[in-house]
DSSP file (Angstrom, degrees, kcal/mol; ACC not computed):
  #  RESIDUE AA STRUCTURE BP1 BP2  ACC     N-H-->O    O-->H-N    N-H-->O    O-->H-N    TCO  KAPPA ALPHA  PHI   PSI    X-CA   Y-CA   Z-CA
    1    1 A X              0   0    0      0, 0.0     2,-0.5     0, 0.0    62,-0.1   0.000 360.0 360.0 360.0 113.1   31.6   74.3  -66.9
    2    2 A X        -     0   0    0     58,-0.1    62,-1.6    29,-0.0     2,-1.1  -0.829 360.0-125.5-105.9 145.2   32.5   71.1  -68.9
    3    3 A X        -     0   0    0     -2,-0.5    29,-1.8    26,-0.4     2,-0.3  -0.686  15.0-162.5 -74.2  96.3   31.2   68.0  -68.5
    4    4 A X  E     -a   32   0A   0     -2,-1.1    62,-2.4    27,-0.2     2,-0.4  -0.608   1.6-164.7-108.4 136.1   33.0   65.0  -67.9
    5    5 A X  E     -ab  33  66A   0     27,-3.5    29,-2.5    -2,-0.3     2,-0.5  -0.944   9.8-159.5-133.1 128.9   31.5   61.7  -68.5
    6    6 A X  E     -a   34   0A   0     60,-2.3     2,-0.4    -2,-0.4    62,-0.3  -0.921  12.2-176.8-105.5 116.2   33.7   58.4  -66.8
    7    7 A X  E     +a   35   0A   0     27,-1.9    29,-1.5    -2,-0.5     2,-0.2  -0.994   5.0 171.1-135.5 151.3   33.0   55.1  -68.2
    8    8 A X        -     0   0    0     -2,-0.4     2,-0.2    27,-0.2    11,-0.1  -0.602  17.2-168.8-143.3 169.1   34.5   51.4  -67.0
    9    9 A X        -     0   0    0     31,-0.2    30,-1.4    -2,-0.2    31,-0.5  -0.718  17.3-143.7-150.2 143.4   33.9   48.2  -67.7
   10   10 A X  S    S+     0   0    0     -2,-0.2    31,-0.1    29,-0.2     2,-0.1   0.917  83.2  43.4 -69.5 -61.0   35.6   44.9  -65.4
   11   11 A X  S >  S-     0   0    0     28,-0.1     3,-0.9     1,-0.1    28,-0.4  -0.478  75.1-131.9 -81.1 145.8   36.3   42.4  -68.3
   12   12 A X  T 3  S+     0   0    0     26,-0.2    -1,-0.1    27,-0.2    26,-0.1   0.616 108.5  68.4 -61.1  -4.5   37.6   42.8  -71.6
   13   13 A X  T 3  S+     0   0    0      2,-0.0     2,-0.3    26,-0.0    -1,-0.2  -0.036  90.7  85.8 -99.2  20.9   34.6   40.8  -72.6
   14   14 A X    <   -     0   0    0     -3,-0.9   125,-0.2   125,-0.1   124,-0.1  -0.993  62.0-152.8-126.5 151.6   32.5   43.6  -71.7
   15   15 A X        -     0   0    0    123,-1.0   125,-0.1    -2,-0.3     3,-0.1  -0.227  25.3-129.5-103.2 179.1   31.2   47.0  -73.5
   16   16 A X  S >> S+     0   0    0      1,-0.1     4,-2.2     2,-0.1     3,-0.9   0.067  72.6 117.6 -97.9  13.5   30.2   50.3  -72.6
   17   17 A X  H 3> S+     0   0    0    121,-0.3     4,-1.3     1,-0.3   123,-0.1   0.844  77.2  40.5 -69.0 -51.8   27.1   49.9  -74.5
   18   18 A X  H 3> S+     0   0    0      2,-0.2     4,-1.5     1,-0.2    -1,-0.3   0.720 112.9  50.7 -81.2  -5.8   24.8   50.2  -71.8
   19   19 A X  H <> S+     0   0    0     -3,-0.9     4,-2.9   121,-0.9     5,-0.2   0.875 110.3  56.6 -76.3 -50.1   26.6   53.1  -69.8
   20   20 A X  H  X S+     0   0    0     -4,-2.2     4,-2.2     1,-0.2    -2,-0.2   0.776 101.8  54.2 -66.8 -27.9   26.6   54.8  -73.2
   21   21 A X  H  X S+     0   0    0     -4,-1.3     4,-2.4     2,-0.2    -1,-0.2   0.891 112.6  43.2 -46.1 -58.0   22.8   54.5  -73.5
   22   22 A X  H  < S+     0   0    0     -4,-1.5    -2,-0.2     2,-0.2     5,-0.1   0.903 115.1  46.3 -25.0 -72.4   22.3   56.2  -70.0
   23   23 A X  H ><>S+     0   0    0     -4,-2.9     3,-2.1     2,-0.2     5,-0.8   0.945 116.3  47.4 -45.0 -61.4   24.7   58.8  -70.5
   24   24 A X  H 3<5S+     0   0    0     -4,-2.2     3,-0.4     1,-0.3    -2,-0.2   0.810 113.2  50.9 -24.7 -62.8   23.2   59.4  -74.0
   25   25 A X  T 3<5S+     0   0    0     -4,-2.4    -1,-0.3     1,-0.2    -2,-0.2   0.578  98.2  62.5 -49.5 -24.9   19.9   59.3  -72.5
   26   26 A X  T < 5S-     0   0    0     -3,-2.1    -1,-0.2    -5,-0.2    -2,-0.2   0.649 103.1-125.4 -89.2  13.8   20.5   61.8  -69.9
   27   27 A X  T   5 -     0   0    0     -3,-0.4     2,-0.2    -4,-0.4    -3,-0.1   0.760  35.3-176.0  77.2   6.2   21.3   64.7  -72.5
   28   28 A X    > < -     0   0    0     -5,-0.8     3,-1.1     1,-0.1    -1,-0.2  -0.156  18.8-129.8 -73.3 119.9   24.5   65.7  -71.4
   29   29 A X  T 3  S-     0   0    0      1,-0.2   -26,-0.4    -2,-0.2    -1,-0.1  -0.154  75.1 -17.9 -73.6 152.3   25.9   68.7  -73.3
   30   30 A X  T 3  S-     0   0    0      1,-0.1    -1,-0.2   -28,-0.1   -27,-0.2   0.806  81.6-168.6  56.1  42.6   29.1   68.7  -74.7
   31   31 A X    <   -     0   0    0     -3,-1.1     2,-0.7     1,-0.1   -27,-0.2  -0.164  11.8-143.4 -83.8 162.1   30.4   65.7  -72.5
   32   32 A X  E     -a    4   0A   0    -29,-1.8   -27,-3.5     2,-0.0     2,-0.2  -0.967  26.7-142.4-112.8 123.4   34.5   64.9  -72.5
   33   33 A X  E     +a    5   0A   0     -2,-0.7     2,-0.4   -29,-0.2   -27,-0.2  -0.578  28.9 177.0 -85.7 153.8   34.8   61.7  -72.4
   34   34 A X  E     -a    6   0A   0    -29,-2.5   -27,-1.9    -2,-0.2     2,-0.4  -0.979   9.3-176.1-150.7 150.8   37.4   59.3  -70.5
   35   35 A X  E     -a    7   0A   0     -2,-0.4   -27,-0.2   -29,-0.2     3,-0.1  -0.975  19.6-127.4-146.9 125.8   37.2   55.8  -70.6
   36   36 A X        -     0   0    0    -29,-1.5     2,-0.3    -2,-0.4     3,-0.0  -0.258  44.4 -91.5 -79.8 142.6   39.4   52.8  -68.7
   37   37 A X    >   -     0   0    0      1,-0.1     3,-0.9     2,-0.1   -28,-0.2  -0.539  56.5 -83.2 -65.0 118.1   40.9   50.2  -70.6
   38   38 A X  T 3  S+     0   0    0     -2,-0.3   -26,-0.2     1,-0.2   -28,-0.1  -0.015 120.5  30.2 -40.0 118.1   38.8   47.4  -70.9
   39   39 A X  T 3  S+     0   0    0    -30,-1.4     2,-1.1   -28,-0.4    -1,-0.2   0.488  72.7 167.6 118.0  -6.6   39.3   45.3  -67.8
   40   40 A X    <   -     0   0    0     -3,-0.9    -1,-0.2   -31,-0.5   -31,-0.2  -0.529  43.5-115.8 -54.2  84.5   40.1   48.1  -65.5
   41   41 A X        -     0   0    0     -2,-1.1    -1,-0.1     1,-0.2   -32,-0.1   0.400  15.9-159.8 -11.8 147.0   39.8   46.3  -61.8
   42   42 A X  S    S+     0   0    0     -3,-0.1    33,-0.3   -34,-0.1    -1,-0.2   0.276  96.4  70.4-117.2  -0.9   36.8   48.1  -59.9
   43   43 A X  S    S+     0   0    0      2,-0.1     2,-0.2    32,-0.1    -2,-0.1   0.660  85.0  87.8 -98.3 -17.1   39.2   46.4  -56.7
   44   44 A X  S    S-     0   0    0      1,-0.1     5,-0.1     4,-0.0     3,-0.1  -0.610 103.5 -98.5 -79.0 144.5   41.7   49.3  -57.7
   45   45 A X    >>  -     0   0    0     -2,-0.2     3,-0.7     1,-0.1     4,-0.7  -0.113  27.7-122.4 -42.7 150.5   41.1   52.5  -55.9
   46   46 A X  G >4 S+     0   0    0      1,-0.2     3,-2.6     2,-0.1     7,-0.3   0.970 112.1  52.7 -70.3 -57.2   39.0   54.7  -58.3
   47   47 A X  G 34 S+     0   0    0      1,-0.2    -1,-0.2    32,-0.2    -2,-0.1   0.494 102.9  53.5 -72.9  16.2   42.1   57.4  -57.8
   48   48 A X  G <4 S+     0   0    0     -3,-0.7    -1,-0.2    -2,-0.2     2,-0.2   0.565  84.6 109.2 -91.2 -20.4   44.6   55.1  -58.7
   49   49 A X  S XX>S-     0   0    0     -3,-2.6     4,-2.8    -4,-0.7     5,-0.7  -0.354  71.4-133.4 -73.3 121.7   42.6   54.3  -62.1
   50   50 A X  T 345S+     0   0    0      1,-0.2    -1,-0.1    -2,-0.2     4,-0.1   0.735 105.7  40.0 -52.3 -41.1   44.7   55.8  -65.0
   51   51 A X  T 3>5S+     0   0    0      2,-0.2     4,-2.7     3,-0.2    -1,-0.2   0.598 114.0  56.4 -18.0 -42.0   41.5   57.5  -66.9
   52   52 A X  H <>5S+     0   0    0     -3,-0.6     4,-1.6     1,-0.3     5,-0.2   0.989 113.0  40.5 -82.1 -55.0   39.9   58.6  -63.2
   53   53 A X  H  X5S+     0   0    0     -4,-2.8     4,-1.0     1,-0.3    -1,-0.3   0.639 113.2  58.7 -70.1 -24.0   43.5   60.5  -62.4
   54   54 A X  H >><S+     0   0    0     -5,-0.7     4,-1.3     2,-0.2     3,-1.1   0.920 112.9  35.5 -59.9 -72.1   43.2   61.7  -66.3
   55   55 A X  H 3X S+     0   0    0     -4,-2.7     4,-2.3     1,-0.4    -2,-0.3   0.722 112.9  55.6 -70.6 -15.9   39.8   63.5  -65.7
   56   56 A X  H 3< S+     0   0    0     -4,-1.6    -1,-0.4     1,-0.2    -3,-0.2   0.970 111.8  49.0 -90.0 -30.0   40.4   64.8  -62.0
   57   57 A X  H << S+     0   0    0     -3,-1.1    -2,-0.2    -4,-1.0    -1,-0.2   0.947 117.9  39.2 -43.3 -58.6   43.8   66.6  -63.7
   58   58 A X  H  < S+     0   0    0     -4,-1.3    -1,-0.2    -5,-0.1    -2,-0.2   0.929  93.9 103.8 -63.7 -53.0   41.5   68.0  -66.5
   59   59 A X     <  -     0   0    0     -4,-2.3     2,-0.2    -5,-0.3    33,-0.1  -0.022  51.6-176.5 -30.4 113.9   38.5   68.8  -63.9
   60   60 A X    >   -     0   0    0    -58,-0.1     3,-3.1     1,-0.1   -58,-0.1  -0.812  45.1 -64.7-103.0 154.5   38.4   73.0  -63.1
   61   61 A X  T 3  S+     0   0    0     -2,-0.2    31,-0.2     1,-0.2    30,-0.2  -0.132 117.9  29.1 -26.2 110.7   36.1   74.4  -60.7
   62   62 A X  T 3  S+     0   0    0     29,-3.9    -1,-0.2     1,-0.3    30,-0.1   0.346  87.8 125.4 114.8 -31.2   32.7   74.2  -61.5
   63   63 A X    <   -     0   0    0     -3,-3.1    30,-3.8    28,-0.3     2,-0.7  -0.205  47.9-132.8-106.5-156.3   32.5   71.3  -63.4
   64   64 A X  E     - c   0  93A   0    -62,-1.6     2,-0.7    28,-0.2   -60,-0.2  -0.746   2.1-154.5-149.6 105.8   30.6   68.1  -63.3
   65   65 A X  E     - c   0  94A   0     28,-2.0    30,-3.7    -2,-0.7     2,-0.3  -0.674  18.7-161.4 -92.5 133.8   31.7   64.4  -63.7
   66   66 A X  E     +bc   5  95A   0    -62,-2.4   -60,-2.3    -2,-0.7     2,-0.2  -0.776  15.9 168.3-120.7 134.9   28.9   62.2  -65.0
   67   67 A X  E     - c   0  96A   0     28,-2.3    30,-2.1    -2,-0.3     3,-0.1  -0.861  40.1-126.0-143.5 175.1   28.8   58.1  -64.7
   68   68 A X  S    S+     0   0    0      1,-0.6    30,-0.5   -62,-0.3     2,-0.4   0.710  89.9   9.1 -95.0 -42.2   25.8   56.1  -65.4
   69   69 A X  S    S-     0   0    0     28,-0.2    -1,-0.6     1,-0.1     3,-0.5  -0.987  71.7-115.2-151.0 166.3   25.9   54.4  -61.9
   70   70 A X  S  > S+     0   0    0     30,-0.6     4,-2.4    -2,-0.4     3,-0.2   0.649 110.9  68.3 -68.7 -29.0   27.9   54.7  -58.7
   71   71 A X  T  4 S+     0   0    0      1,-0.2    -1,-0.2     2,-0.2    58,-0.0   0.860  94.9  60.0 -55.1 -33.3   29.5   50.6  -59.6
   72   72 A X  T  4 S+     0   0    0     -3,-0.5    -1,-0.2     1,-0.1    -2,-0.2   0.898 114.1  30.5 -40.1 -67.0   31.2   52.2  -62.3
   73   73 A X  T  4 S-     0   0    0     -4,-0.3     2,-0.3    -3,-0.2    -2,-0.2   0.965 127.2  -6.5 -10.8 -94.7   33.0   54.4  -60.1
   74   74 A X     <  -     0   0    0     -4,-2.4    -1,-0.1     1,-0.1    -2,-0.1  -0.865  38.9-164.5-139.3 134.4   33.5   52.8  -57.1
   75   75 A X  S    S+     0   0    0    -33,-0.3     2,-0.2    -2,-0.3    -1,-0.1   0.942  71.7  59.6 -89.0 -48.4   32.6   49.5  -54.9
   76   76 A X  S  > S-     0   0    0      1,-0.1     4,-1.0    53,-0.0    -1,-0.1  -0.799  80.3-122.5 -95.7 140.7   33.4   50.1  -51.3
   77   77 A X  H >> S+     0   0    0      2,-0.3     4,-1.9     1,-0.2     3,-1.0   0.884 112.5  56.4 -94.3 -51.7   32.0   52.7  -49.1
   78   78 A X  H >> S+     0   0    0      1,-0.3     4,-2.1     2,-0.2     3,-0.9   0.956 103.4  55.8 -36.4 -78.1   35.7   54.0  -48.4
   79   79 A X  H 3> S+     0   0    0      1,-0.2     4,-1.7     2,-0.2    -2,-0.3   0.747 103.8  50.6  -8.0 -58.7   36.2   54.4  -52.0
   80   80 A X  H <X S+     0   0    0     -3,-1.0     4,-2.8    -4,-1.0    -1,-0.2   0.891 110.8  48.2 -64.5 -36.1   33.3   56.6  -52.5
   81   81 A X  H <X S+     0   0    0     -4,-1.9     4,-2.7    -3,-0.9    -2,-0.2   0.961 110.8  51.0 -80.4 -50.3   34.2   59.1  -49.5
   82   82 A X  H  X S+     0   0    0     -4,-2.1     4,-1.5    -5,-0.3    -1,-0.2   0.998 114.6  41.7 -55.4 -71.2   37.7   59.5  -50.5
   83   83 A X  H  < S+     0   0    0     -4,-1.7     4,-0.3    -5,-0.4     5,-0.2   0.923 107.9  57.2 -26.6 -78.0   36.6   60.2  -53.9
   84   84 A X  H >X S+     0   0    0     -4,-2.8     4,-3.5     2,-0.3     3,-3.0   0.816 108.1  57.9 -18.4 -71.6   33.5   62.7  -52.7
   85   85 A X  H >X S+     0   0    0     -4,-2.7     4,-1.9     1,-0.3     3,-0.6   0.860 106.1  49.1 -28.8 -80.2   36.9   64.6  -50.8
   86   86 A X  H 3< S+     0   0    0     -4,-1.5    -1,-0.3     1,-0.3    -2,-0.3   0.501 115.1  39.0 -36.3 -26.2   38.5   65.1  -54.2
   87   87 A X  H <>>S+     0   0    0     -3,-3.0     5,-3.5    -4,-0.3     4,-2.6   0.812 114.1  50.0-106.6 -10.9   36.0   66.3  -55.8
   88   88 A X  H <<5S+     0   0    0     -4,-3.5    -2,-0.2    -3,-0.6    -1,-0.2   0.811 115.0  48.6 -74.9 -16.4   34.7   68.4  -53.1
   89   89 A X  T  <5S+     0   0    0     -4,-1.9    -1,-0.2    -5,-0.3    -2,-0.2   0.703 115.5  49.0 -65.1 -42.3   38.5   69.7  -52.7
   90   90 A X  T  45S-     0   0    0     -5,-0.5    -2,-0.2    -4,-0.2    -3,-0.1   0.949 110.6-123.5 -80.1 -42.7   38.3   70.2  -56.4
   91   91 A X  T  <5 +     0   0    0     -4,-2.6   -29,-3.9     1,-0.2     2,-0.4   0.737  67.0 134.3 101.1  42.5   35.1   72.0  -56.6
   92   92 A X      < -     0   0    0     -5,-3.5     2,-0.6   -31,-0.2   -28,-0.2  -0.803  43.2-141.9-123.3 145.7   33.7   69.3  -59.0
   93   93 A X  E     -c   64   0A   0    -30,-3.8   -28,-2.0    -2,-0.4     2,-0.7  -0.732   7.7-128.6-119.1 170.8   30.3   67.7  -58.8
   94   94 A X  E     -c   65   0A   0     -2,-0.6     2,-0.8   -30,-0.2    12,-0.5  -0.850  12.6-168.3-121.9 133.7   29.1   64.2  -59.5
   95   95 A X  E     -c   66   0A   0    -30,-3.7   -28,-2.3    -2,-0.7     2,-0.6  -0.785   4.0-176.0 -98.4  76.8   26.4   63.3  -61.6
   96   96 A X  E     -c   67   0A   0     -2,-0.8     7,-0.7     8,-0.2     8,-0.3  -0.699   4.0-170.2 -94.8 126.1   25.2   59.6  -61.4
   97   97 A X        +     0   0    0    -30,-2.1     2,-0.3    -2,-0.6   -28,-0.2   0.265  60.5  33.1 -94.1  13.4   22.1   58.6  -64.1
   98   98 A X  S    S+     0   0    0    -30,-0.5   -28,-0.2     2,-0.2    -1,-0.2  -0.869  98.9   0.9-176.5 150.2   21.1   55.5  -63.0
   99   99 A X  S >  S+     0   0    0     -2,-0.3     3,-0.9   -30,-0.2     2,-0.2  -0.426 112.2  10.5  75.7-149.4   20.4   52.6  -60.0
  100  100 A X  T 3  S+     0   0    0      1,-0.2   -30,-0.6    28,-0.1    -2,-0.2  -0.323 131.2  18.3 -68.2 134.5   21.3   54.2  -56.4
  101  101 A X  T >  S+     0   0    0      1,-0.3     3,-1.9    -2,-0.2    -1,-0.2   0.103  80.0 151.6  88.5 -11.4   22.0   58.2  -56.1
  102  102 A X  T <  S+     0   0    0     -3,-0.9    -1,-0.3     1,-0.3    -5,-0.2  -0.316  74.4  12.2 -50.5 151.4   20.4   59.1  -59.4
  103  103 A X  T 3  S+     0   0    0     -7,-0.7     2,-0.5     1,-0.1    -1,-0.3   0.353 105.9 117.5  96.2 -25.2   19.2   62.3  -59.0
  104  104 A X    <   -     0   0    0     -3,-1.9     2,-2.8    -8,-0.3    -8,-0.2  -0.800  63.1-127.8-116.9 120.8   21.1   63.2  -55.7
  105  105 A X    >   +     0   0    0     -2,-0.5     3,-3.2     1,-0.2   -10,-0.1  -0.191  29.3 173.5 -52.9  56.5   23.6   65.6  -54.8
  106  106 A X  T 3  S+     0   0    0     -2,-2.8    -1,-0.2   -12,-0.5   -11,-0.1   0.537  75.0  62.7 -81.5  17.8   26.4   63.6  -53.1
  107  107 A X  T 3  S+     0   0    0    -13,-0.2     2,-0.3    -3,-0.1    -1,-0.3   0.294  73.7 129.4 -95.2   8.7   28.8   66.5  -52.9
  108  108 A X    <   +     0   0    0     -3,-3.2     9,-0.6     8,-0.0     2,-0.5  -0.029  33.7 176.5 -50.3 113.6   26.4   68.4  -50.6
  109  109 A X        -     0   0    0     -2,-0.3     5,-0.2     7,-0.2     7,-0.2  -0.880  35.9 -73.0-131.0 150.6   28.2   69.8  -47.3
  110  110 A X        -     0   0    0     -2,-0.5     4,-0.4     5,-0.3    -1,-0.1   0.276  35.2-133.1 -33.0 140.8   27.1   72.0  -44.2
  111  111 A X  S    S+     0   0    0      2,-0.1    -1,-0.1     1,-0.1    -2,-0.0   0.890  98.1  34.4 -59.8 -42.8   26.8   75.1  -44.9
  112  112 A X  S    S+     0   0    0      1,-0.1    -1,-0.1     2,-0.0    -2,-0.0   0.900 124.4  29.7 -67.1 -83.3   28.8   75.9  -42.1
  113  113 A X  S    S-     0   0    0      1,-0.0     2,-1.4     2,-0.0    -2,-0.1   0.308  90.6-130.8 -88.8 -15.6   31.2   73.7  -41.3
  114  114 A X        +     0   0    0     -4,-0.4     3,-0.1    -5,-0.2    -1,-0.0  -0.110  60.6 143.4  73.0 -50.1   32.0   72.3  -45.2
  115  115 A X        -     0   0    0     -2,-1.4     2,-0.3    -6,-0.2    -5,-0.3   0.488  66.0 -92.5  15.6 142.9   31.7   68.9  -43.8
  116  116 A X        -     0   0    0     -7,-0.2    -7,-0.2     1,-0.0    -9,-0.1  -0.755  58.4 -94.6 -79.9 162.0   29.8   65.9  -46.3
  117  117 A X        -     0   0    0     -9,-0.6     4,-0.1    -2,-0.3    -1,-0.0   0.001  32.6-134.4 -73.4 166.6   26.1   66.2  -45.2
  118  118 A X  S  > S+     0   0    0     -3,-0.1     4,-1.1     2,-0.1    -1,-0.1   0.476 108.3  73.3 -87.4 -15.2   26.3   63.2  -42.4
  119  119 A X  H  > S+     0   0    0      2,-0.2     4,-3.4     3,-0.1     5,-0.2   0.714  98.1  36.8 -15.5 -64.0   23.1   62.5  -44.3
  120  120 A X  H  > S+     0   0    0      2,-0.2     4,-2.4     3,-0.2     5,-0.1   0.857 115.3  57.5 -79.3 -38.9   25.1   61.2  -47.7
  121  121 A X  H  > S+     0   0    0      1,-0.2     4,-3.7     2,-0.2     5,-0.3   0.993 108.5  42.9 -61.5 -34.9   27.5   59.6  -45.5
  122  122 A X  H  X S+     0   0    0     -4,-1.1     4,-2.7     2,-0.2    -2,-0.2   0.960 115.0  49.5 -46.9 -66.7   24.7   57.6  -43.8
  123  123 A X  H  X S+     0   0    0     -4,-3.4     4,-1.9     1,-0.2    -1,-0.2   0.799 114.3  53.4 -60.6 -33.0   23.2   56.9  -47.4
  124  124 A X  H  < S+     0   0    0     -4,-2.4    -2,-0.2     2,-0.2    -1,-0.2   0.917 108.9  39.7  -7.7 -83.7   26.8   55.8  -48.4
  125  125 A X  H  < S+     0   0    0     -4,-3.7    -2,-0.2     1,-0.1    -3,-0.2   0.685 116.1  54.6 -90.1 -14.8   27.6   53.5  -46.1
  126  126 A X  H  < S+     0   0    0     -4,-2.7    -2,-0.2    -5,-0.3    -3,-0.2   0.962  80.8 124.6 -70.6 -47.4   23.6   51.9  -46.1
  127  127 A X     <  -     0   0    0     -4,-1.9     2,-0.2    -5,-0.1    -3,-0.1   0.635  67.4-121.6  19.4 122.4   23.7   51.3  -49.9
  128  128 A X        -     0   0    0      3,-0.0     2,-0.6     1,-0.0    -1,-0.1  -0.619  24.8-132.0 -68.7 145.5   23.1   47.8  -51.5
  129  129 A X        -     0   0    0     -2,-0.2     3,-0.1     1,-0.0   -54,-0.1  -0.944  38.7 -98.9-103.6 123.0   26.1   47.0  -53.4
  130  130 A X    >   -     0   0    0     -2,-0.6     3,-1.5     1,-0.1     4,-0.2  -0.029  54.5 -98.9 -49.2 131.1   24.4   45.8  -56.9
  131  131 A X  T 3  S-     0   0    0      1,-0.3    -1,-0.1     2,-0.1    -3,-0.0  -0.445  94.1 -11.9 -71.5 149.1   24.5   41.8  -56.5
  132  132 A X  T >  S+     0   0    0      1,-0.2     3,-1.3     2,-0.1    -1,-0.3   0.652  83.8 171.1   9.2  54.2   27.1   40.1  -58.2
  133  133 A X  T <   +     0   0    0     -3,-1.5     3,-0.4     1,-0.3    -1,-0.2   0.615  66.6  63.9 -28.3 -41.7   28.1   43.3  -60.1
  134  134 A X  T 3  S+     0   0    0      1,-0.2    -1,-0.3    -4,-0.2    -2,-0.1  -0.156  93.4  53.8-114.4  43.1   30.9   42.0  -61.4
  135  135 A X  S <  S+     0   0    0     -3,-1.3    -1,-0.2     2,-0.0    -2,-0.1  -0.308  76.1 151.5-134.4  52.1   29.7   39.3  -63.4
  136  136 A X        -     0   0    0     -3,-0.4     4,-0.1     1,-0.1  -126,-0.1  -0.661  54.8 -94.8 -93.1 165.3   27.5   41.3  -65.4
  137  137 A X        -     0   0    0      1,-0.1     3,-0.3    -2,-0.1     2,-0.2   0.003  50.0-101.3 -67.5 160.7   26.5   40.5  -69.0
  138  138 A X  S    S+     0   0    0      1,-0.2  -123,-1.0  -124,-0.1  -121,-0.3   0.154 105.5  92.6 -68.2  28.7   28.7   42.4  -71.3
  139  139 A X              0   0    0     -2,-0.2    -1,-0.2     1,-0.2    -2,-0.1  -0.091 360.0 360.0-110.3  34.3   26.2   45.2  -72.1
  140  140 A X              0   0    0     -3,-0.3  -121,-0.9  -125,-0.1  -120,-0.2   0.523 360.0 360.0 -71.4 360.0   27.8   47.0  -69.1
């Protein structure tokens, strides 16, 4: 199982510095990193993002993509579910360390039926979207 760790930033005037603290913080062994060119739109689909389309190529069964929060990733509730497909398609899980969903399984699905939980979709589409997100200080 490897671990694949996604970091973004919106501006070129901004770092990974604090993403990399998170990640750091959360222990993750052996992570492969991939990392968007500073300045990487969050208004492009995450699976359009050259890096994002890197790591789901690299991704095998089993393994686990790590971000420091769900804005990194993704903005719009569509976005997320579309992702969530891919990885559940892929057999990959996602690992968020910080803000909303740490902690939370959001590739869970019916046992049954494979479905996402209607649960996560719920929590999804309620979300706060972090205020003005995209003018954060450069210690992204």
């Amino acid at each position: 199982m490897a671990n694949l760790v996604y970091k973004r930033v919106s501006t070129d005037q901004q770092s990974t510095a604090r993403q990399n603290l998170v990640l750091d913080e959360a222990g993750i062994e052996d992570p492969v990193a991939f990392e968007e060119d500073g300045g990487t739109s969050s208004r492009l689909h995450p699976l359009q993002r050259p890096k994002f389309r890197e790591l789901l190529t690299y991704a095998r069964p089993g393994d686990a993509v790590h971000i420091s929060e769900m804005f990194r990733l993704v903005r719009g509730t569509g976005h997320i579910l579309d992702v969530l497909d891919v990885l559940h398609r892929e057999q990959v899980a996602l690992r968020i360390h910080d803000g909303a969903f740490s902690a939370m399984d959001l590739t869970a699905r019916h046992p049954r039926t494979g479905e996402l939980l209607s649960t996560v979709k719920f929590m999804v589409q309620t979300s706060p979207r972090p205020a003005n997100s995209s003018a954060t200080s450069s210690g992204n």
